[in-house]
C-alpha atoms as one frame of an Amber mdcrd trajectory, in Angstrom:
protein
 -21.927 -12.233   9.740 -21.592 -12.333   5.652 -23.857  -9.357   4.684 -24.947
  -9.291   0.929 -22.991  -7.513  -1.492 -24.387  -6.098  -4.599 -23.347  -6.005
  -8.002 -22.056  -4.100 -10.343 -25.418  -3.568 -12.095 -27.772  -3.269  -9.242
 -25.376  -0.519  -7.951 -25.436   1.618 -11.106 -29.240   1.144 -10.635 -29.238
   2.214  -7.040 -27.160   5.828  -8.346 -30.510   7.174 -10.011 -31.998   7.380
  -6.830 -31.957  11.278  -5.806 -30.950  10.482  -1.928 -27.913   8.671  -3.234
 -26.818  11.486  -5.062 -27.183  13.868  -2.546 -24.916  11.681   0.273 -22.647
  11.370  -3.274 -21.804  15.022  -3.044 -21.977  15.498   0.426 -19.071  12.644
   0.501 -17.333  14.473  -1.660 -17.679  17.665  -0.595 -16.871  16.171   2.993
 -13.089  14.863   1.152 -12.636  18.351  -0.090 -13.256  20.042   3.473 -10.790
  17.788   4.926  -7.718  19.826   2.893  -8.764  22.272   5.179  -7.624  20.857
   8.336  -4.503  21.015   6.335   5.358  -5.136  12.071   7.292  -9.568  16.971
   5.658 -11.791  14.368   1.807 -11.882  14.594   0.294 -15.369  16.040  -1.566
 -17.538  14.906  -5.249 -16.254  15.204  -8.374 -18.396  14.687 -10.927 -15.500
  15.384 -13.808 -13.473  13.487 -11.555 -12.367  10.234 -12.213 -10.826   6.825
 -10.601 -12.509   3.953  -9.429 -10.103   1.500  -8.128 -11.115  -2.334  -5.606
  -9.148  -3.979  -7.414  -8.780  -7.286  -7.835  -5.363  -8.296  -5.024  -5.404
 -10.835  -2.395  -3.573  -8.598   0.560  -5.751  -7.672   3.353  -5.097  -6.111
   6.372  -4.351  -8.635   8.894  -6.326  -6.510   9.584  -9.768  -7.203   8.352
 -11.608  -3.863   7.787 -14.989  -2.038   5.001 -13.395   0.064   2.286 -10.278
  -1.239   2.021  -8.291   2.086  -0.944  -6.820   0.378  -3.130  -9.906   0.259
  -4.737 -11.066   3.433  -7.081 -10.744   6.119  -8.578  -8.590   8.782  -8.507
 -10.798  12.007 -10.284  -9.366  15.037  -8.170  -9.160  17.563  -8.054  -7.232
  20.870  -4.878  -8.735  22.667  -2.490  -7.755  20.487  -0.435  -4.463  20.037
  -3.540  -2.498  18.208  -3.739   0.680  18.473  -0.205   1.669  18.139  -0.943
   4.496  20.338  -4.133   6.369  21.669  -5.274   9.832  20.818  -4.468  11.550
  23.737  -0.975  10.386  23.185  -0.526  12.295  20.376  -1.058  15.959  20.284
  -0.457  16.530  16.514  -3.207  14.634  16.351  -5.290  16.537  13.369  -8.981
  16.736  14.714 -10.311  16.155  11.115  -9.294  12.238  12.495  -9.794  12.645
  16.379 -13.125  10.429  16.216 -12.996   9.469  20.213 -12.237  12.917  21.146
 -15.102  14.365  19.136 -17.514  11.775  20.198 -17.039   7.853  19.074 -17.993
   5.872  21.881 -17.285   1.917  20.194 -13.810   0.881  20.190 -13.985  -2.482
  17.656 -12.573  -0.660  14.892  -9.157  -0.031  16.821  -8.757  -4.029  17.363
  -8.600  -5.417  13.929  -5.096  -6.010  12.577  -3.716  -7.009   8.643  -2.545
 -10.379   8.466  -1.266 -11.735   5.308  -2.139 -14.553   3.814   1.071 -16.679
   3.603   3.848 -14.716   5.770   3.717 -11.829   8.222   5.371  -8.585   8.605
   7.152  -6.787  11.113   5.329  -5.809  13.902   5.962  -2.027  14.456   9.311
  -1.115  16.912   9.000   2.548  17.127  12.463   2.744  18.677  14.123   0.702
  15.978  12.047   2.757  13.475  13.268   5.766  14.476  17.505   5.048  14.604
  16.913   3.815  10.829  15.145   7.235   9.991  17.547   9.335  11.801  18.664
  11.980   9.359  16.037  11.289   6.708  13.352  13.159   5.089  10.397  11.649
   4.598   8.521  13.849   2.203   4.426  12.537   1.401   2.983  14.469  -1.760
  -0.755  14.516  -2.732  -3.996  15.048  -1.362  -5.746  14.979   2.185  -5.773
  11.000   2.568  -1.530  11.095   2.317  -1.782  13.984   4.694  -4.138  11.346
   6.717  -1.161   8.935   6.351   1.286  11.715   7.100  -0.645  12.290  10.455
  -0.693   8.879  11.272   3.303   8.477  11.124   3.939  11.764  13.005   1.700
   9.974  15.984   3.457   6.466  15.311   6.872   7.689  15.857   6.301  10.243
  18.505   4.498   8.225  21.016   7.133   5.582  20.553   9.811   8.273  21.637
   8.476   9.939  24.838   9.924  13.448  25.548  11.339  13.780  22.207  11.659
  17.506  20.687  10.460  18.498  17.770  10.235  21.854  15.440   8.018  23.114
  13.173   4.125  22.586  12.220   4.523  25.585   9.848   2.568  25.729   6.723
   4.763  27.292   4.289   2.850  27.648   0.662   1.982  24.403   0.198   3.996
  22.765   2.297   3.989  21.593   5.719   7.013  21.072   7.878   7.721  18.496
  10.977  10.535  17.766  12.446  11.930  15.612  15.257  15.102  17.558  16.455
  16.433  15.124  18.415  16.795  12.593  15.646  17.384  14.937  12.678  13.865
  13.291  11.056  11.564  15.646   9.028   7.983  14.075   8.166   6.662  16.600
   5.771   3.850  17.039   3.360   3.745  18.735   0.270  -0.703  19.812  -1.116
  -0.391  18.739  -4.599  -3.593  16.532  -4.443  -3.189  16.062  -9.022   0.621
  16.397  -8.733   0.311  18.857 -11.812  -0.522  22.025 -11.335  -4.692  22.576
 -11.043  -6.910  24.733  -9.493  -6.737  22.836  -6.076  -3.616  23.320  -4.986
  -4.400  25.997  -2.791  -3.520  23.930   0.728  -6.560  25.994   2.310  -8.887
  27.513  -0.371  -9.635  24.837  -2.654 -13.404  23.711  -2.490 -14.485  22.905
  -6.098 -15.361  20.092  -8.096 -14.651  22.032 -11.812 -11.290  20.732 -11.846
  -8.602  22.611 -14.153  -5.206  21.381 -14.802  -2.201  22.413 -16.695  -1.598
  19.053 -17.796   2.142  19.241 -17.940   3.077  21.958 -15.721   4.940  19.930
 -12.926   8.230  21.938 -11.458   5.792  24.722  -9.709   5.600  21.502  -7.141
   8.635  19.101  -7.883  10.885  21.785  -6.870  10.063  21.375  -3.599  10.361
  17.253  -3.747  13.784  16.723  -4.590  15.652  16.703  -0.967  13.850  13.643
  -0.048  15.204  10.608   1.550  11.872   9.183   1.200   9.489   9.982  -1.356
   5.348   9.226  -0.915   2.807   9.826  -3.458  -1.020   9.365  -3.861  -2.813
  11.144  -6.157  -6.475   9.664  -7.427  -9.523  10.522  -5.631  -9.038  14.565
  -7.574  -9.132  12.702 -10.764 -12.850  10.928 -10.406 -14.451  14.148 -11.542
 -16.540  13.054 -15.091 -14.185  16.064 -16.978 -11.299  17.289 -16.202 -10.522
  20.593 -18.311  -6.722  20.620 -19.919  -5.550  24.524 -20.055  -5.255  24.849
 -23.236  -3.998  28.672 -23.578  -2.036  31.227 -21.208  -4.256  32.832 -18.286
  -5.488  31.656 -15.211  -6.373  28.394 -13.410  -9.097  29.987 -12.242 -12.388
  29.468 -13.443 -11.736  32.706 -16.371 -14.037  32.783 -18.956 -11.797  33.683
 -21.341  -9.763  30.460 -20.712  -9.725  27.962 -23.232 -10.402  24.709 -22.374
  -9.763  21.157 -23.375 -12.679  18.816 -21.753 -10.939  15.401 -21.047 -12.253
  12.241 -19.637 -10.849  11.348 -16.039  -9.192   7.663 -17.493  -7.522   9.403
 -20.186  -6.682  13.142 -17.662  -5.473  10.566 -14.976  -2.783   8.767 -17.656
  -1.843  11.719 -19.034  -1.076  13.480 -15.313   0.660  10.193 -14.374   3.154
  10.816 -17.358   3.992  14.001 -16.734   4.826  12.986 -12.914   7.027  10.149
 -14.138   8.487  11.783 -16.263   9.965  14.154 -14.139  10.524  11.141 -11.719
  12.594   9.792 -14.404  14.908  13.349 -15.022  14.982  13.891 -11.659  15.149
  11.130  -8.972  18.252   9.501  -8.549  17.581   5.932  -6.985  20.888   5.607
  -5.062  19.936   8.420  -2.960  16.313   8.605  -2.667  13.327   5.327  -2.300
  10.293   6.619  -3.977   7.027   4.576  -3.242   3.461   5.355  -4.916   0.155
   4.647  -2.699  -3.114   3.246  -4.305  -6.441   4.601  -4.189  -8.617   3.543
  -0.988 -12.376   2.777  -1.122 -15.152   5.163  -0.081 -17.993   3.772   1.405
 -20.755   6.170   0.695 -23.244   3.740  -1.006 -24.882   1.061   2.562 -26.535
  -0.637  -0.540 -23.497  -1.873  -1.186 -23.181  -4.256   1.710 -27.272  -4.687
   2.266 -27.390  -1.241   3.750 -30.193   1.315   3.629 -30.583   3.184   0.232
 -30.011   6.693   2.249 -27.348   5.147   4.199 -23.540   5.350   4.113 -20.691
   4.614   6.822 -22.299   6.645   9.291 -22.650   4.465  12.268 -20.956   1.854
  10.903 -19.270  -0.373  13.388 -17.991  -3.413  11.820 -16.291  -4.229   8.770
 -17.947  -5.967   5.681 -17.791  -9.893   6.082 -17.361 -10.902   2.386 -14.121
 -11.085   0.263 -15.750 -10.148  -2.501 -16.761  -6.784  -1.894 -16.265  -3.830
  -3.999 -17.632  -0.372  -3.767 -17.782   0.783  -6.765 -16.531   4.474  -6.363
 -12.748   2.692  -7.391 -11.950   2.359 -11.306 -10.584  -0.435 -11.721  -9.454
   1.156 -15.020  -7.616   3.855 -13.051  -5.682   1.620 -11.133  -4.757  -0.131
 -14.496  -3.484   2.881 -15.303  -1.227   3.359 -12.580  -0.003   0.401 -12.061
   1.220   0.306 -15.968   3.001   4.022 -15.418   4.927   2.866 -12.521   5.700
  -0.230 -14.207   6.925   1.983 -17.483   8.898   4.332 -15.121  10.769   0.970
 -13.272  11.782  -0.156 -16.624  13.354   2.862 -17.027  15.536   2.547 -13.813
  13.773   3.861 -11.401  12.744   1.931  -8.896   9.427   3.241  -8.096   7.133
   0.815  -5.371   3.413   0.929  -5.283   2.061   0.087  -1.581  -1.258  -1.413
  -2.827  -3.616  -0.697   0.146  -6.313  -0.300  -2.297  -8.141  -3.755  -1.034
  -7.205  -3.407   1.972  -9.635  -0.741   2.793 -12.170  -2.091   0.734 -13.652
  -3.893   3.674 -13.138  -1.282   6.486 -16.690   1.086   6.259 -16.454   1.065
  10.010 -13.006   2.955   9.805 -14.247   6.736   8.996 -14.883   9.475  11.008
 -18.176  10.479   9.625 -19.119  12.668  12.177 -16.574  12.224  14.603 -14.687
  14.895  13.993 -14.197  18.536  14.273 -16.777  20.176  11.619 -15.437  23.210
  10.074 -18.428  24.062   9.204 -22.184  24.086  11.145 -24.502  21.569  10.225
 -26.926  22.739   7.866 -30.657  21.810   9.092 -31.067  19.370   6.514 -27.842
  17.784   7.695 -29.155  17.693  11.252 -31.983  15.591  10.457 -29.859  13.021
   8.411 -26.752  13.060   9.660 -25.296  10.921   7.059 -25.174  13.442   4.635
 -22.464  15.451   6.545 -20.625  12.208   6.772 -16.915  11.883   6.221 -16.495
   8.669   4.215 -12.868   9.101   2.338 -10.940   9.789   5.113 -10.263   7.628
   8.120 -10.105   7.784  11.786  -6.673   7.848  13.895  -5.427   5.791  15.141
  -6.412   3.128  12.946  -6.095   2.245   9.303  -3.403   4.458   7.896  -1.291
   3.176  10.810  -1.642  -0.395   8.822  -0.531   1.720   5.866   2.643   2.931
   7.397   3.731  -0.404   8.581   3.197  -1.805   5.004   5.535   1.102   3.961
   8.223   1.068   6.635   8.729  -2.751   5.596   9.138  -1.848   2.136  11.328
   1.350   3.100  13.314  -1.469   5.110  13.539  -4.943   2.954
């Protein structure tokens, strides 16, 4: 079923109405609570898929016979998807537990990414896990690479049964795992603008008046540069209309007698992107450490957008949208312009940066989130009780599921 999908202008349109706003900033304020929670080939398939175009100006920087980022969802329930279930996995964060806290369909679990003119490894945990052993994988940003994160600790650890592990500790802002028995540390670093800002509290950092010492980095990079394996996303803390530069001394705290610089977020996002590569530049040294970027993902938080109800978003959303030409329009195309261009500026300079562009992949995949299937860290105001959308989770997604198609994507680049 192709549902209708609605353009650019109609979209803008549907923003003035109040409702929309309201699920806007719930959405939001949903991606914000979640920091608190701190490829066997495939077959040949002709059933129900979703074509997918890779045309949002992101591209792979390798040179390449095949784009592993342009394809298909294809329904399929006989293959190897999920990777692994929930109750498998008892690292499982409950911000992305959406059978334990309450999904009862099961569709969303049985769709797997098929390129359009090759395929990719299907994932060997085993196999995975000898080529890791002794490496740090290290993934820095915000709570969708922490999603990500999750999703790898659950990938390799139900593919190694009995295996030990140490640590779960939160230390400032970061967060240590380690399989012992392999010498394999899958950490995460809270740095959701890589600079420093007033969000990098890992547990304290609801607000949308976003601050930034614009090129303060090493309060954070000091704690990157032992990586085997280097992840980065940063985006979704940059969408903010301002974003206010520092411009004297004092706090990054919301002090009045800071002086501010008000910045638009195309222009905030280019300048925080140079500041990261430039320090990528001083201070990664390719022979020893593979450094790979990760795209923005879509938010579904407008139904409009594929034919939906006006007060609508992905809450009870069970399939994915049937039309390759969808876009939801809370991704700037102008943003990932931008990002694409500094990585492409930082590999000319040597370093041999990779974006995984899973940007269009998740374009199509409203039926992915948690919503409300998840552990609320908060009660339900009554408001939210009687529309239950507005207490949605729409950013991040449920586990298992898409991330895991994520960290295949990456684990074939790590391995090419």
């Amino acid at each position: 079923m192709c549902f209708p999908v609605c353009g650019f202008e109609r979209t803008m349109r549907k923003l003035c109405d109040i409702n929309m706003y309201t699920m806007i900033h719930c959405s939001f304020f949903i991606f914000f609570l979640g920091g608190l929670a701190t490829i066997s080939f495939y077959r040949n398939n002709t059933s129900q898929g979703v074509a997918v175009s890779n045309n949002f100006n992101v591209t792979p920087t390798i040179a390449s016979t095949c784009d592993l980022f342009s394809g298909r969802w294809v329904h399929d329930n006989k293959s190897h998807y999920p990777l692994y279930e929930e109750h498998e996995c008892p690292y499982l964060d409950e911000s992305y537990a959406c059978q334990t806290y309450g999904r009862k369909d099961f569709k969303y679990l049985q769709w797997r990414w098929q390129p359009h003119d090759c395929d990719f490894p299907r994932f060997d945990g085993k196999a995975i896990v000898e080529r890791l052993r002794g490496k740090r994988l290290l993934f820095v940003g915000d709570s969708l690479v922490r999603n990500q994160r999750n999703s790898m600790i659950c990938m390799l650890y139900t593919s190694i049964p009995g295996v030990k592990r140490t640590g779960g500790e939160l230390i400032g802002s970061l967060h240590t795992f380690r399989f012992t028995d392999y010498n394999i540390s899958i950490d995460f670093y809270w740095a959701p603008m890589l600079v420093e800002s007033n969000g990098d509290s890992p547990t304290d950092h609801l607000t949308t008046f976003r601050i930034v010492r614009i090129k303060s980095i090493e309060k954070h990079a000091r704690h990157w540069v032992n990586s085997d394996i280097l992840i980065f996303n940063s985006y979704r803390w940059w969408r903010s209309h301002v974003v206010n530069f520092l411009k004297s001394g004092g706090s990054l705290l919301d002090d009045p007698n800071n002086v501010y610089e008000e910045v638009n977020r195309v222009r905030a996002y280019k300048l925080g992107l140079k500041t990261w590569s430039n320090w990528a530049h001083t201070h990664i040294d390719p022979s020893k450490t593979k450094l790979f970027f990760m795209s923005a993902t879509a938010v579904h938080v407008m139904a409009t957008e594929w034919g939906g109800m006006s007060t609508m978003n992905c809450y009870g959303e069970t399939e994915p949208v049937m039309d390759d030409r969808f876009r939801e329009s809370q991704t700037d195309p102008k943003m990932l312009s931008i990002l694409e261009s500094s990585l492409n500026k930082l590999k000319a300079k040597g370093v041999n940066v990779q974006i995984i562009n899973i940007t269009q992949l998740t374009q199509c995949r409203k039926d992915a989130h948690p919503a409300l299937y998840r552990k609320l860290w908060r009660p339900l105001t009554d408001e939210q009780k009687k529309n239950p959308q507005l207490a949605s989770d729409c950013s991040h997604w449920c586990l298992p599921g898409v991330p895991d198609i994520w960290n295949e994507l990456l684990l074939a680049y790590i391995f090419r």
